[in-house]
N, C-alpha and C positions, 0 to 999 in steps of 0.2 A: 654438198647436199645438206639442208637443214631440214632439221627434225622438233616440229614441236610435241613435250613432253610436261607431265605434270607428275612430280617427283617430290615425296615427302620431305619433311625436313631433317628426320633422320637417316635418310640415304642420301639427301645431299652435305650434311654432318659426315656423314661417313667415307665421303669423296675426298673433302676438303681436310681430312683432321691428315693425311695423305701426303700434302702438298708440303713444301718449303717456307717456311716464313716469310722470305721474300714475295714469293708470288702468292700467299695470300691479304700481305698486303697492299699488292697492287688489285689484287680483288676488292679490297673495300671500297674502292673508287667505282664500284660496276654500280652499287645504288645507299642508301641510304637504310634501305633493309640489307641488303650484304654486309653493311659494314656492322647492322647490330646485329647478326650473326656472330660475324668474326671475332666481334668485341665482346662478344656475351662469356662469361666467367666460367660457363660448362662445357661450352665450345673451345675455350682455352687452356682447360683441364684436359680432357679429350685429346687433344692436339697433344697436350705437354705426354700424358700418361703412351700414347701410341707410337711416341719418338723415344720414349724411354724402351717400351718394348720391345720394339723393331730396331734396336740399336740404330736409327737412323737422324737426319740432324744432328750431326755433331760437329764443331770446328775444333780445329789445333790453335793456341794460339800458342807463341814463341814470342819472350819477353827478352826483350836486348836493352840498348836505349829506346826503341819505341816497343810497339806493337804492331805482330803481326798474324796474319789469321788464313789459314785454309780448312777444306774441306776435309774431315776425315778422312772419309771412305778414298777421297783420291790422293789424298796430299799434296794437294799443287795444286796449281799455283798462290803462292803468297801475296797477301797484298796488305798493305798495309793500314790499321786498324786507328783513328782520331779517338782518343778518350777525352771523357767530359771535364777531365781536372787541369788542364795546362797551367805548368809554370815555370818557373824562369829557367830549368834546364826540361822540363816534360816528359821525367820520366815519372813512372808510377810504378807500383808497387801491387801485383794480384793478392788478395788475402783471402780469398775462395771463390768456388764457384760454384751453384745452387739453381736448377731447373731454370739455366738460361739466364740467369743472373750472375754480376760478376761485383763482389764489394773489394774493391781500388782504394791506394792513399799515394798522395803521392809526397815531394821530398816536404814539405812544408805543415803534413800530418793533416790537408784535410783526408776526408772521408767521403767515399760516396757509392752506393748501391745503385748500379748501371745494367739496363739490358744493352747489348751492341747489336741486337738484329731489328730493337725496334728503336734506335739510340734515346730512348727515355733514359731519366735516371733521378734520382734524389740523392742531392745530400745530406750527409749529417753533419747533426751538428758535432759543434768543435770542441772538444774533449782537452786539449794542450798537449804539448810535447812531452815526452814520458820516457825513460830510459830501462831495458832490461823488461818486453812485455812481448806475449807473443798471442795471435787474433783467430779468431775462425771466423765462421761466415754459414748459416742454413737455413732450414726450412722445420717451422715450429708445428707440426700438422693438427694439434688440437685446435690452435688459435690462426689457422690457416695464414700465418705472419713470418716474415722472415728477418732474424737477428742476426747481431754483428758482437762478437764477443771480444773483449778484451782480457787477460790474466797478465796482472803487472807485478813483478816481482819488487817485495817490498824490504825484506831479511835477508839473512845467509851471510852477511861478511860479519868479521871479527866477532867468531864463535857464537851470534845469534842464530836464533833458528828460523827456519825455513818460511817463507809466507807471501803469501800473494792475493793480493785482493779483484776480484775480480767483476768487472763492469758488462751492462749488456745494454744493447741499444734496439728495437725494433722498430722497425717498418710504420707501423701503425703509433704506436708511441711518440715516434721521431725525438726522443731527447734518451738522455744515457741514466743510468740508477746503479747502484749499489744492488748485489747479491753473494747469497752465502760465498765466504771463502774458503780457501783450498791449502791447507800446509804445503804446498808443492811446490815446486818450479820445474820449468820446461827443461829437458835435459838436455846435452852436446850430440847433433848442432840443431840449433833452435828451428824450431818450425810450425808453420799454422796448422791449426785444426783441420782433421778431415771429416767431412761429413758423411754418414752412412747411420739408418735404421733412427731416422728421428736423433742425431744425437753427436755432437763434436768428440774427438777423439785425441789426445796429443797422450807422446810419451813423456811424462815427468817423473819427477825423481825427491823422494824428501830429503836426501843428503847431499851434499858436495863431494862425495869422496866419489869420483869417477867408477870405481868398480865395484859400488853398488848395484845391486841388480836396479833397472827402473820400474816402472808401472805405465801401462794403458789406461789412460785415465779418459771417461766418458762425463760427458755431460748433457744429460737430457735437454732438449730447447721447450718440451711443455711442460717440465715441472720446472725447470731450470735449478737440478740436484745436480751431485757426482757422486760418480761411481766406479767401482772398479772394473774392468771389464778381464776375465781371463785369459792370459797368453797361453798359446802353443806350445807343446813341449820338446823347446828346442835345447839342442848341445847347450853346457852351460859356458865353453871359453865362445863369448860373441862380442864382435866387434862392436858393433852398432845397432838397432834397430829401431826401424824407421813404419808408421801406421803411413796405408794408404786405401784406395778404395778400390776395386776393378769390380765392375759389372753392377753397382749399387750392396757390394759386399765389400765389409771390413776388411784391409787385407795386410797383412805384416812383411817384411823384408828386413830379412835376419843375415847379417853379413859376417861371414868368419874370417873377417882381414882384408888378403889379397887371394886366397883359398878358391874361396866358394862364397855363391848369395841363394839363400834358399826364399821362395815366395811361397805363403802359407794366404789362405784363403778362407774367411768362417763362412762355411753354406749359412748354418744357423745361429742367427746374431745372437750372441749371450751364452751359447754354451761350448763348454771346454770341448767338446769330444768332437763337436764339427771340423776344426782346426784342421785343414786339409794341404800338406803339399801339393803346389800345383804344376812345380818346375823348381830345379836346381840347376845354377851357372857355374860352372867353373871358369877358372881364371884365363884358361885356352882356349874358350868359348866365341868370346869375345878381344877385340883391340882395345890396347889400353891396359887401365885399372880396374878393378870392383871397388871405386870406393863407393859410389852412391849410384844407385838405381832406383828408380819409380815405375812402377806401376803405372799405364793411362788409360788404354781402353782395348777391349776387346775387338779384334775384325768382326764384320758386317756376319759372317758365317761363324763363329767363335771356336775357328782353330788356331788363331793366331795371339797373340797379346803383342801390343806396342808398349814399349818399355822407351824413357830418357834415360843416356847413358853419361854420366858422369859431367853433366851441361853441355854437353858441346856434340853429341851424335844422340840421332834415333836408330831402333832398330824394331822388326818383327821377328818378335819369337816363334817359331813353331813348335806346337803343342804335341803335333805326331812325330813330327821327325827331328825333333830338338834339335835343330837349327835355328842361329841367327843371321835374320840378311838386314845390312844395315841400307838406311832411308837418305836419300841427298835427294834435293828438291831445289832448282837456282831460286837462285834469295834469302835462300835461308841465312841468319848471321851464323859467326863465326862458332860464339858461344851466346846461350839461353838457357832461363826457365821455361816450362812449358806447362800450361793449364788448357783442360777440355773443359770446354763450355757449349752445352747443350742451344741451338737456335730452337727460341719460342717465343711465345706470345704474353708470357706472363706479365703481369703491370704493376707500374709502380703506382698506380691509384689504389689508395685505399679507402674509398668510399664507402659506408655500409652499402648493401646491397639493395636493389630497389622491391617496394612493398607490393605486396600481393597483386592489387590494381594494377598498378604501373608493368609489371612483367606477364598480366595476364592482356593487358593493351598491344602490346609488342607482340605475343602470339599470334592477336586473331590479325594483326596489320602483315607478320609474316605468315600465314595461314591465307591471307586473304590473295598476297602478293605470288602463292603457290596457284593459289584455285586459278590463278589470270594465266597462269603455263608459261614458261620460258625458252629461248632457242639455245638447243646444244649443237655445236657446230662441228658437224663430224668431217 
């Protein structure tokens, strides 16, 4: 049966922000006015902000020699994911990932900021080989731009002190610059910025001597400062601790050895008192070791958390009945990293936006394209 219907543009906005990335870009092929819907920058905020909400759109990817990618919510099946940097072994390197964006390096140090649901991507440019430097990768929300950070560790041997100077590159810029630096270096074992609350986060450390306490160190992407951010008050004998993010919150994994791993959670970013256990592992919990566990995403219902367990297994946590039941899915490799990356529509065009005229033209043409009524095909 078809049904003709004449349907705003914000209820048909509101159908479409709904939908999968996939299928709605096979919608831009229905007209010419659909596709400047889909492409329009509020329609793609929309989209991006209601998949954030609804925990939905999300993929796993699992980093071996290639890439490979499934769906969250089901985990499976795997398939495997072509990046935009091929080279003479082709593997690459995740260095974060940000509303559907994923910035990549691969062995020969280029760079490049890739969506994989719309396979756009730009790269950057080429900065040289650098030894001892660890990256992040977000979203700068004053200058609605997305940066790629660099911190290269410059001191620290033969009783100099500590220093790192540190580089930014965005989106809109496309070339790299000099900003304030940081007396710090990345602590043992090295690892990229996590993004959360407008702002990169790594644990570093101003001395060499291992049983230093470290520091949470933040850095804004719209002032492009640092800062300290407050830790939890945890046991002071701790093994290691590692920042990550669950749910678009800050979140710490504090490991006391082979013991126990406690996962602490800030509801409210910036201050001490929110610091929330959310769940403690012991060592019986789980097969294996606790030496490193991550944090990824909360189930579709958020009684669950998926956790990486030591490279080489997943598991879901249960929140009520503290149980873990571990994740095997065929294809998965043996041993991987693993990064969640949001499926959307975000672009790598960075065009100023179009002038008053021009976007009040598109209206009355999609306004007019409404008044003519379309078939929904029940």
């Amino acid at each position: 049966m078809e049904m003709k219907a004449n349907l705003s543009l914000d209820l048909i906005a509101d159908i479409l922000i709904r939908l999968p990335v996939k299928h709605l870009l096979c919608l831009r092929c229905v007209s010419k006015l659909w596709r400047s819907l889909i492409d329009d920058p509020d329609f793609i905020n929309l989209h991006l902000r209601h998949s954030l909400d609804s925990r939905t759109n999300h993929t796993l990817i699992l980093k071996n020699t290639d890439l490979h990618t499934a769906d969250l919510a089901s985990l499976g099946p795997f398939a495997k994911l072509e990046h935009p940097l091929m080279s003479y072994n082709h593997g690459v390197e995740i260095q974060g990932s940000c509303n559907g964006l994923l910035c990549i390096r691969n062995i020969v140090e280029d760079m490049a900021i890739w969506n994989p649901s719309t396979r756009k991507y730009q790269v950057l440019p080429y900065l040289g080989s650098c030894k001892g430097y660890v990256c992040g990768f977000g979203h700068d929300p004053i200058a609605d731009d997305y940066k790629v950070v660099k911190i290269i560790q410059l001191g620290g041997a033969d009783g100099k002190p500590l220093e790192s100077e540190v580089k930014v590159c965005s989106l809109k810029r496309n070339r790299w610059r000099k900003i304030q630096d940081i007396p710090c270096v990345s602590s043992f074992p090295v690892a990229n910025g996590v993004f959360a609350s407008g702002a990169l986060h790594w644990i570093l450390t101003q001395k060499l001597d291992l049983s230093e306490e470290n520091t949470i160190v933040a850095l804004d992407l719209a002032t492009e400062s640092f800062r300290e951010v407050p830790q939890p008050e945890c046991e002071r004998m701790i093994y290691q601790l590692n920042v990550g993010v669950l749910g678009g919150c800050l979140c710490v994994v504090a490991n006391h050895g082979d013991a126990r791993v406690d996962l602490w959670v800030m509801k409210e970013y910036g201050v001490k008192e929110s610091w929330t256990i959310l769940f403690s592992l012991a060592s019986e919990d789980v097969i294996g070791s606790l030496r490193f566990l991550k944090p990824l995403a909360y189930s579709s219902c958020g009684n669950q958390v998926l956790l990486e367990h030591d490279k080489i297994n997943l598991f879901w946590y249960d929140l009520e009945k503290k149980k873990a039941d571990d994740v095997w899915v065929p294809g998965m490799p043996f041993s991987y990293e693993t990064e969640v990356c949001l499926q959307s529509l975000v672009s790598l065009n960075v065009k100023r936006r179009k002038q008053n005229g021009e976007d009040n033209r598109d209206i009355k043409k999609m306004d007019d394209f409404l008044s003519e009524g379309f078939k929904l095909v029940l």
